[in-house]
PASE-292554 format. One record per residue (C-alpha): residue in one letter; x, y, z. Coordinates in pm, whole numbers, padded with zeros to 5 digits, always signed. Each point is the difference from the previous one (the first is absolute). Layout:
BEGIN
aXYZ...
END
This chain:
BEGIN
x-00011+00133+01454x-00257-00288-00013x+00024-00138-00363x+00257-00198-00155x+00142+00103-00298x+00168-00238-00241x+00164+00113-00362x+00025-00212-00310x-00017-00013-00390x-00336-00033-00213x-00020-00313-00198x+00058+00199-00334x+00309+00141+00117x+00239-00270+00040x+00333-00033-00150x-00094+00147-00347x-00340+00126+00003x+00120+00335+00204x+00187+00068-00358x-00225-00175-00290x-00349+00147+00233x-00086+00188-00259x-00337-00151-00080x-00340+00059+00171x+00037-00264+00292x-00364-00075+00164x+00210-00059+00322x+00228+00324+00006x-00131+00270+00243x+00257+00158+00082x+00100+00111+00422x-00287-00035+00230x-00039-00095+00332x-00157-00394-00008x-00208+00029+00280x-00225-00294+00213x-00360+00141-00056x-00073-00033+00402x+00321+00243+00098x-00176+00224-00292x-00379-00031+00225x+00244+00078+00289x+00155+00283-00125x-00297+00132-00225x+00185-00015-00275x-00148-00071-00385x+00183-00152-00267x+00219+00246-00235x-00004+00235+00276x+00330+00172+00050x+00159+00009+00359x+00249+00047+00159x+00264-00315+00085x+00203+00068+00337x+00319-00245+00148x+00240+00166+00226x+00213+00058-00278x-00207+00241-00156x-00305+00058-00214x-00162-00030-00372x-00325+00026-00160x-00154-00317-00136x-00330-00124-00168x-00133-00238+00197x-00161-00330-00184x-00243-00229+00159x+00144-00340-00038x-00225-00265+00149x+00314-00279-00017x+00236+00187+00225x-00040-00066+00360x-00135+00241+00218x+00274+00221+00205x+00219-00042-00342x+00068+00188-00263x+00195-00040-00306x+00138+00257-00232x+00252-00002-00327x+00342+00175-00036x-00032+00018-00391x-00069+00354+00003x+00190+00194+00195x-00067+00317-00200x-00375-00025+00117x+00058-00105+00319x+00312-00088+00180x-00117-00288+00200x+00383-00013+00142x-00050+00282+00192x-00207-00233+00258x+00218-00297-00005x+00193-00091+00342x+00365+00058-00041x+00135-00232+00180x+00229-00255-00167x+00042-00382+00010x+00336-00057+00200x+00063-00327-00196x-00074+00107-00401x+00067+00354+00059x-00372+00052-00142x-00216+00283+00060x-00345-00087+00158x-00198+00112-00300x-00309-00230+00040x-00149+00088+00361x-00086+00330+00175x-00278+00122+00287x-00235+00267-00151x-00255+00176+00071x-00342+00131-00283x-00097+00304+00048x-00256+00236-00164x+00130+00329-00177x-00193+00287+00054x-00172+00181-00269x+00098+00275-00203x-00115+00313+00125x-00274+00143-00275x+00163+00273-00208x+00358-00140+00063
END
């Protein structure tokens, strides 16, 4: 698993704009995969592609974004949308022995490509 992941909110959904969103936000993109545009060269991946988003917790499908302001070997993705993708599913779960917290904010993953559809399928 060579990439970091880390998890966080988009600006527009703090406190109150997950609720009162309801307006046409030039910043709202919903779940994708933020991605360093190097580890994309790397991995021959393009920008909107869909792939698939391993940790050793398990697995989800993604679209990946080419973000040139993320550092390369990490990747950032949103929990805001766990009906499109549940980006929980990679988390570590491992707690904080101290605050009792779950480590929601950093997991190893691994991109990989999805194969395509057969034709006719």
């Amino acid at each position: 698993f060579p990439l970091r992941l880390t998890t966080g909110r988009a600006l527009d959904s703090y406190n109150t704009g997950v609720q009162s969103g309801g307006y046409a936000s030039p910043i709202r993109y919903g779940d994708a995969l933020d991605v360093n545009p190097a580890d994309a060269a790397e991995l021959g991946i393009t920008d909107g592609e869909r792939v698939l988003v391993s940790s050793p917790r398990g697995s989800v499908e993604m679209d990946v974004r080419i973000q040139p302001d993320i550092p390369a070997g990490l990747t950032f993705t949103t929990f805001h949308f766990p009906e499109l993708v549940d980006a929980n599913v990679l988390t570590n779960d491992e707690w904080d022995p101290r605050s009792g917290t779950a480590e929601f904010k950093a997991a190893a993953i691994r991109i990989s490509k999805l194969e395509p559809e057969p034709a006719g399928a």
